[in-house]
N, C-alpha and C positions, 0 to 999 in steps of 0.2 A: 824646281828640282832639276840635277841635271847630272850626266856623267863624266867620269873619271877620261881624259882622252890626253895626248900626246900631240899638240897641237906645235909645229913647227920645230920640232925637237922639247918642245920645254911642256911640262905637268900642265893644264887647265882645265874647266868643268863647261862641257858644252850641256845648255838645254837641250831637257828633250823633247820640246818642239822644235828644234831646226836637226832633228835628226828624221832619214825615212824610214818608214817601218821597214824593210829592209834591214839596215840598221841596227835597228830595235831588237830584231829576232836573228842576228846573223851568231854564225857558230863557229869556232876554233874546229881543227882536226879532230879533238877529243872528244866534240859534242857541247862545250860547253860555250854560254854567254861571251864572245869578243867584249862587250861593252854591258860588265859584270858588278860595276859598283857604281855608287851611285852617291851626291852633294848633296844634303836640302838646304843648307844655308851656306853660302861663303862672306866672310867677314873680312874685311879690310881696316890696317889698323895704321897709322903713324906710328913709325921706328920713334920720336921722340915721346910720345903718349905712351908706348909699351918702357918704353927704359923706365919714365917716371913711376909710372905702376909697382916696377919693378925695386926700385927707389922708397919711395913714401907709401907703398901700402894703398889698397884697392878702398879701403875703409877710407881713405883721404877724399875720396868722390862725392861721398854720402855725405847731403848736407841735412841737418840735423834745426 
């Protein structure tokens, strides 16, 4: 499981073990969670396996 962060200008999901509890419990001006949403899976997929999918149908996988 891990958070929502902005790592080098671009979107990524840091675990939340290599975050400090610091971290964990730090707060915006408002009072609210800095680091407020949270991953539990991230899936990586081939641009040419998603086009296919997208192509012949997910039912095409299933072998019978």
């Amino acid at each position: 499981m891990g958070i929502h962060v902005y790592q080098n200008g671009k979107p990524t999901v840091v675990e939340y073990s290599e975050i400090t509890k610091e971290m964990a419990y730090e707060k915006d001006d408002k009072g609210y969670l800095v680091y407020d949403t949270s991953h539990m899976l991230n899936a990586v997929y081939n641009l040419d396996f998603l086009e296919y999918i997208v192509k012949e149908g997910a039912s095409r996988l299933v072998k019978e």
